[in-house]
N, C-alpha and C positions, 0 to 999 in steps of 0.2 A: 489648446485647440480642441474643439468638440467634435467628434466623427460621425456624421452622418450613417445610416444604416447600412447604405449602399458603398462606403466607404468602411467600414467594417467588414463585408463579407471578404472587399476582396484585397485588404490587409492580412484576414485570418488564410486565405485560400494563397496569396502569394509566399506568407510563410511556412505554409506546407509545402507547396511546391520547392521552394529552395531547401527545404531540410529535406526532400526526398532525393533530390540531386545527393545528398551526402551519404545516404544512407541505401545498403546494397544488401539484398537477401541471396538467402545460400544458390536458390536458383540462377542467378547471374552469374556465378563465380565458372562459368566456363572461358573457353574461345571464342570470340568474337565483337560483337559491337553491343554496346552499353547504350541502350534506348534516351537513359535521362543522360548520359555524360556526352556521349557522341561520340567515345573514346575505345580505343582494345582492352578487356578486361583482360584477366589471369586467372588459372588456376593454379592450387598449392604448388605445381612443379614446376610454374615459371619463376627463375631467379625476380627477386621482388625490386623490378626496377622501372615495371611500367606506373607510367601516371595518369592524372587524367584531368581536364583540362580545368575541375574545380579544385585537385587533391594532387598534387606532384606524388607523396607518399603513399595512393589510394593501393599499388601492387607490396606493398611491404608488411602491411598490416598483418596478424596473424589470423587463421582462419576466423577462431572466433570472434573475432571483432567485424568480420563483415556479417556475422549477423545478428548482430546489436542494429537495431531500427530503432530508428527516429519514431515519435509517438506526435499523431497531428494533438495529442493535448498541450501539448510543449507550448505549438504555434497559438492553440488555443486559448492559452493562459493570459500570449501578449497583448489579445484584444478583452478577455474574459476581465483584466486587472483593470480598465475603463471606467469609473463611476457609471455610467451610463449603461455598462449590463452589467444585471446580476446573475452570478455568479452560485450557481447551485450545483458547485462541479467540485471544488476542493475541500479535504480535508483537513484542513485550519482549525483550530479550537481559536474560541475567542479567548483574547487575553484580558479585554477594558475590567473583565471585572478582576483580575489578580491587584494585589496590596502595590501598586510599582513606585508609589515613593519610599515606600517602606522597604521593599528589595533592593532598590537602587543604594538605599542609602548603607544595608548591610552589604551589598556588594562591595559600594568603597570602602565601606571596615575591614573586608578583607585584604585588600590590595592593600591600605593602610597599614594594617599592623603584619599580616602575612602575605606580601608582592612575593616577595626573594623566595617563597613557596610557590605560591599562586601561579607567578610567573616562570616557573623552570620546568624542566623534565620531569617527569614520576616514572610511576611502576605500570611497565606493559597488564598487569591485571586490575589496575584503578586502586584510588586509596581507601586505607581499610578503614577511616574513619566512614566514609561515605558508603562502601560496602557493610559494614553494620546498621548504616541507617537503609538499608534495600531491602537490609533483614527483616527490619521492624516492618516494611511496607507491605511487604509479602505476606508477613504472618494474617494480613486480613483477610488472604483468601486460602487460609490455612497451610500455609510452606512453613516448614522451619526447616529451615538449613543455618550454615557457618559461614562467615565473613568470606572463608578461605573457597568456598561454591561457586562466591560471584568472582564474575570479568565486567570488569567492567568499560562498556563500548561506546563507540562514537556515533547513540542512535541507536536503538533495535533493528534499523536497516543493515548497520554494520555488523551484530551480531548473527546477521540471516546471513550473510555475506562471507560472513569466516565461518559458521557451520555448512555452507554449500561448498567451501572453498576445502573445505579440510576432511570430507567425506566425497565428494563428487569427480568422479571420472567420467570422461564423455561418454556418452551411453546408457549411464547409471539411468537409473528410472527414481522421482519422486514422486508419492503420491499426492495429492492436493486435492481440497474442495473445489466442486464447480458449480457458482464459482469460487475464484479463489483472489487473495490480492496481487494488485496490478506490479508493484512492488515487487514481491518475490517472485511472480513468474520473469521480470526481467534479470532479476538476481539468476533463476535458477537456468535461463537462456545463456547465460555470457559464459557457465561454465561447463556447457554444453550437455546438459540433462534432458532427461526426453520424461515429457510430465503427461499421468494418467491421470484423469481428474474425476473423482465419485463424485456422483450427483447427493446433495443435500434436500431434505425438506423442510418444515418451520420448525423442527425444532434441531436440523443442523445438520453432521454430518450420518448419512445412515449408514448403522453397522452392519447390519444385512449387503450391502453391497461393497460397502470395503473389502469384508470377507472373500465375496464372490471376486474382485478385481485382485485381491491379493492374492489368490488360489490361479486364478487363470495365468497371472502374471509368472507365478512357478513357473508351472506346467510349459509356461513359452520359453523358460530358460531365461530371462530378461531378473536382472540385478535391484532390488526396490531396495534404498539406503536410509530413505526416512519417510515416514506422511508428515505434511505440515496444513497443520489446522489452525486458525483461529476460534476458540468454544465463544468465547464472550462477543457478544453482537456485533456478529460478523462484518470484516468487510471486504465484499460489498452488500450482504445479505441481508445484515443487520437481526441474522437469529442466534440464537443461544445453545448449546448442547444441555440440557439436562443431566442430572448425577447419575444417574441409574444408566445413560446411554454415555457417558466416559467413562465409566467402569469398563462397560462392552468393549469400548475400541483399544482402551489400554489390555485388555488380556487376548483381542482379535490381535493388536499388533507382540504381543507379547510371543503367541504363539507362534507366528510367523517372523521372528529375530526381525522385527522393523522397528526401527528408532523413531519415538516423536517427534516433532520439533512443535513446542505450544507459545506460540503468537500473542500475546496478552498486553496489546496496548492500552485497550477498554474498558477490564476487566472493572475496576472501580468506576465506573459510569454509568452503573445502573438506578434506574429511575423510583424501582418501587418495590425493592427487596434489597437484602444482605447481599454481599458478592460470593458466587457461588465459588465453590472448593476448586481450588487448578488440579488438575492432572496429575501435575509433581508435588501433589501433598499426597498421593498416597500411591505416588510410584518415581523412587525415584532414578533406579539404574538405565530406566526405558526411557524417560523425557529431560529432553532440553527445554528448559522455561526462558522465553527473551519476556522484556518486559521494559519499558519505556515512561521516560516522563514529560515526552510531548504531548502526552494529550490529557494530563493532568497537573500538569505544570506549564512548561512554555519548551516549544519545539527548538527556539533560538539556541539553547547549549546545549543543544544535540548531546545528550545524556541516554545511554538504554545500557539494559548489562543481558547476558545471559547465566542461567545456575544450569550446571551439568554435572555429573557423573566426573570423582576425579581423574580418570587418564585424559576423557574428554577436555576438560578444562583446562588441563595444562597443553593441549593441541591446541586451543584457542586463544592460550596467552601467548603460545609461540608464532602463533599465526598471527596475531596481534601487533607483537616486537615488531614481524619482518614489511608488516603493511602502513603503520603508521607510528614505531616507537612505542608512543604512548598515548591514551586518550589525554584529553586537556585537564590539565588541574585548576586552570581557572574557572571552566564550567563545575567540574566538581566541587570546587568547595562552594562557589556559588549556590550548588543544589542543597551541598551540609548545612548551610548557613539558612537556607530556607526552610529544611526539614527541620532543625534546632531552632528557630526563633519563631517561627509563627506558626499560626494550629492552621497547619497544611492539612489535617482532617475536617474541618469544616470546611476549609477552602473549597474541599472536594464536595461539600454537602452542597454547597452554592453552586459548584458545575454542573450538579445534580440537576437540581430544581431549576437552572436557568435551561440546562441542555432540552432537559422534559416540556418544558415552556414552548420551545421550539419546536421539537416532534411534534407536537399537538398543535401549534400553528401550522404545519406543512399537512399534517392530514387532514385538515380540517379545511386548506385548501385544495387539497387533491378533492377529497368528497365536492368541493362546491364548484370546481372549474373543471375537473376532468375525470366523470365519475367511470368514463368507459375504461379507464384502464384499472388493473390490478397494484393489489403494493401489499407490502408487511407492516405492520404498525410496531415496530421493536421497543421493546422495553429496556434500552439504556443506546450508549454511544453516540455516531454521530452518523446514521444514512439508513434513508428509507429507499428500499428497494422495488422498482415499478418495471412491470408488464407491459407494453405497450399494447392499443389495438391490434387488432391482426393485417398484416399486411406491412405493418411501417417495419422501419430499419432504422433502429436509433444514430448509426456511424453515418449513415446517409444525408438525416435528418439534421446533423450538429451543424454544419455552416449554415442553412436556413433559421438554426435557432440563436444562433452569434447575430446575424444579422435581424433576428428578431429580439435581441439585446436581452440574449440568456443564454444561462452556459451549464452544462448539466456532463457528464461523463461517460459515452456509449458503454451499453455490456459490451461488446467485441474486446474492451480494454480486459475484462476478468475473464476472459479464456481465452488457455494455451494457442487453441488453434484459429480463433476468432471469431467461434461463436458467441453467440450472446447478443445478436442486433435486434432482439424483440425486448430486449430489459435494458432501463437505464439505474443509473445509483445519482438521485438527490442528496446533496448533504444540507441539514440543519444547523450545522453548529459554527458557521461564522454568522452568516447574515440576520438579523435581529426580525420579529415577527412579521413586520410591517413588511421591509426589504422579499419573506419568503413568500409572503400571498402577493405580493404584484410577481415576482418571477415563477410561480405558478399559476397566476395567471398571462404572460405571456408566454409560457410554454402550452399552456392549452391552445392557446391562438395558432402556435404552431402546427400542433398533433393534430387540429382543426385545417387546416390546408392541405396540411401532407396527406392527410383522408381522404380530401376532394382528389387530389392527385392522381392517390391510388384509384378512386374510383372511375377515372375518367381515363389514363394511361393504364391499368391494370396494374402495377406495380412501382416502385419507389424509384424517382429517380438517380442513379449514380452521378456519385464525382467522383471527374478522373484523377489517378495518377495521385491518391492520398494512401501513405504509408500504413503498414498495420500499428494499432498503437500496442507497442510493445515497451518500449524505455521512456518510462512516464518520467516527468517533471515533477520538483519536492511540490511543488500546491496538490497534490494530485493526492498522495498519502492516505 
C-alpha cells in the first residue's frame, strides 16, 4: 500500500508522539502528575512501585534510564524506509557493489569445514587470527601495534560503550566536538556524564579553544576523563583535522592528563589523498583507537575493535566478559575470510570513487536547488554538512520534509544540549546519484515554504510534544 503525503505526516507524527509517552526527562522525575502519562511519577526515594498507565514498571527503573529519550529519528526512519521518500538522513554504506556471491560462498566454507568454531564461544578479547588482520589494516594509516592491543568488539559503537563504561562516573565531564556524533552523545548520556562540547572549524577540532575549555574546566574543579574526537571526516561535519593540528591536541591533552578516545570509522574513505596518520601512530599511552568495518566492509557483522594502552585493555576485555561473554566468532571469521580471500584493498578503492561520485552529485545539487544555504564540500566519507537560511529550524522543519517525501537529520540530533537547529547533516552514501538530486530537490521545496513561513508568521513553526533526539536508531550511524 502506497502512503499518500498527508498520510505520512501523520504516521511519522503519531509515532513520535507514542514513543514520547515512553520516554521521561530528568525534569519530570519529581512529585506529581506526568503531563503525557496522566499518571504519579516518583522520585529516587519512592520505593519503585509506582506505574503508569503505559509502563507498570515505569517507578522501578534506575535513575539513569529515565533519562535515555526516545529520538523522533527512530519514528522517523519507519516512514523515511518507504520507497516513496528519499532518505538523505542515514548513515548506511552501500553494499550492491561488495563481491556477495563471492562472500556468500566463502562464508559457507566456513561453517562447512569450521561450524564447531564458528559456531561456539571464543575469547572475551576476539580471535587472534582476526586481530592480526586489524593489524595489517591499521598499519595504512600508520599504527603499528601487536595482536595482543586489540579487543576486539561488537561494533565501534560497542567499543565507545565499554571505554565510557569503564572510566565514567556520573558527573565526570567528556570533552567532545561540536558538533559531535549522535551515537556517542547517547552512549555518553546513559552513563551520566555531563559533556563540554569545543566548537570546530573546516579543518576540525580547534586547539586554541580546547586548551581554553580544558584550563577553565580545572580551575571549576570539574573532572574531564577523556576528549573524543573523530579527525577523519567528521560526523556530522564531515572535516578533517590536519597533522600539524593533532600533534597540537595530543600534547594540549597530554599536558592536561586527558585521555583520547579516536573515532575512526572513515578514516580510509578518503576521496583524493593517502589516509592521513591516526593519532595512535605516534602517541600511544594517551589514545584509545576504535575503528570499525561498517563502513568499509558491511555493517551486518557488527565487527569494530578498540587498541589501548595495556592496563586499559585488559579493563575492556573484562568489561567485555561481563556485558556480552564474547564478541561472535561467526562475524569474525566471516571478516578473516574476507580480509584473506579478496583484495579488500581495492574493494576500498571502489568505495572510494563510488562514495566521491556521490559527494559530487549532492553538491552539485545543493549549488543548483538550494544555493541560499551553506555546506562543507568534504573530501572523503559519507555527509555533507549544511547551514540553513536564517530563521529556519531544521527539528521543526523534519515532519514537513517527511511529508514532503525526504528525510534528512536535524543538527539538534549533534548537540549535547540541542542546539544545532540552523544545520542539518545530508548523507551521500546510500542513495545513488539520480535518487540524491530529486531528494535535494524536494528538500529545496521545503526550505522554500518554511521561508515564506517565516516571513509571513516571523518565525518557524513548532511541533508539539516531539522528544529531544537523543537515543538515535542504528540507520542514523
Amino acid at each position: 500500500m502506497r502512503l499518500e503525503e498527508g498520510d505520512l505526516f501523520q504516521f511519522w507524527r503519531v509515532s513520535v508522539q507514542v514513543m514520547s509517552q515512553y520516554s521521561t526527562d530528568a525534569g519530570r522525575l519529581t512529585h506529581g502528575r506526568c503531563k503525557t502519562c496522566e499518571t504519579e511519577t516518583v522520585t529516587s526515594n519512592t520505593p519503585p512501585t509506582q506505574g503508569t498507565r503505559l509502563d507498570p514498571w515505569f517507578g522501578a527503573y534506575a535513575q539513569r534510564a529515565h533519562k535515555m529519550r526516545a529520538s523522533e529519528v527512530r519514528a522517523l526512519f519507519a516512514v523515511a524506509s518507504r520507497p516513496e521518500v528519499v532518505s538523505l538522513a542515514g548513515g548506511m554504506p552501500n553494499l550492491a557493489d561488495l563481491p556477495l556471491d563471492d562472500i556468500a560462498e566463502s562464508t559457507a566454507k566456513v561453517i562447512a569445514t569450521e561450524g564447531m568454531t564458528a559456531l561456539q564461544y571464543g575469547s572475551g578479547q576476539g580471535r587472534p587470527e582476526l586481530r592480526e588482520k586489524i593489524v595489517e589494516v591499521m598499519r595504512l594509516e600508520g599504527i603499528e601495534a601487536h595482536p595482543d592491543d586489540v579487543v576486539v568488539t561488537t561494533g565501534s559503537q560497542q567499543a565507545l560503550d565499554l571505554v565510557t563504561r569503564i572510566f565514567i562516573d556520573p558527573g565526570d565531564v567528556i570533552v567532545a566536538e561540536a558538533p559531535s556524533y549522535v551515537g556517542a552523545l547517547s552512549v555518553f548520556r546513559s552513563y551520566e556524564a555531563e559533556i563540554e562540547h569545543v566548537r570546530i572549524d573546516d579543518k576540525g577540532l580547534v586547539p586554541e579553544e580546547l586548551e581554553q575549555a580544558l584550563t577553565r574546566l580545572k580551575a571549576e574543579g570539574r573532572r574531564v576523563k577523556f576528549l573524543y574526537t573523530i579527525p577523519n571526516f567528521h560526523n556530522p561535519a564531515g572535516v578533517t583535522i590536519p597533522l600539524d593540528r593533532r600533534h597540537e591536541i595530543v600534547e594540549i591533552c597530554k599536558r592536561h592528563n586527558v585521555l583520547i578516545i579516536e573515532d575512526n570509522p572513515y578514516g580510509l574513505l578518503g576521496f583524493d589523498r593517502e589516509p592521513m596518520p591516526a593519532m595512535r601512530s605516534f602517541e600511544e599511552e594517551g589514545v584509545v583507537y576504535l575503528g570499525s568495518f561498517s563502513k568499509t566492509f558491511a555493517p551486518g557483522y557488527r565487527v569494530g575493535w578498540a587498541v589501548a594502552p595495556h592496563a586499559v585493555r585488559e579493563k575492556l576485555v573484562l568489561a567485555q566478559e561481563s556485558a556480552i561473554l564474547c564478541p561472535s566468532h561467526a562475524s569474525q571469521m566471516a571478516i578473516e575470510s574476507y580480509l584473506s580471500n579478496h583484495d579488500w584493498k581495492r574493494q576500498i578503492r571502489e568505495f572510494q570513487s563510488m562514495y566521491k561520485s556521490r559527494r559530487d552529485a549532492m553538491v552539485s545539487a545543493l549549488s543548483e536547488y538550494l544555493p541560499e544555504a551553506e555546506w562543507n564540500v568534504p573530501d572523503g566519507g559519507f555527509y555533507v554538512w549544511v547551514k540553513l537560511p536564517p530563521g529556519l529550524d531544521s527539528k521543526t522543519m523534519l515532519p514537513r520534509a517527511v511529508t514532503g517525501r525526504v528525510a534528512y537529520t536535524p543538527g539538534t540530533a549533534f548537540f549535547y544540549d540541542g542546539t544545532g537547529a540552523d544545520h542539518m547533516r545530508l548523507s551521500f552514501c546510500y542513495p545513488d546519484e539520480a535518487t540524491i538530486k530529486e531528494g535535494v530537490r524536494r528538500l529545496a521545496a521545503v526550505v522554500s515554504a518554511e521561508r515564506e513561513s517565516v516571513e509571513i508568521f516571523g518565525t518557524t513553526p513548532q511541533l508539539d510534544d516531539v522528544t529531544d533526539v537523543d537515543v538515535p536508531g542504528p540507520d542514523v550511524a
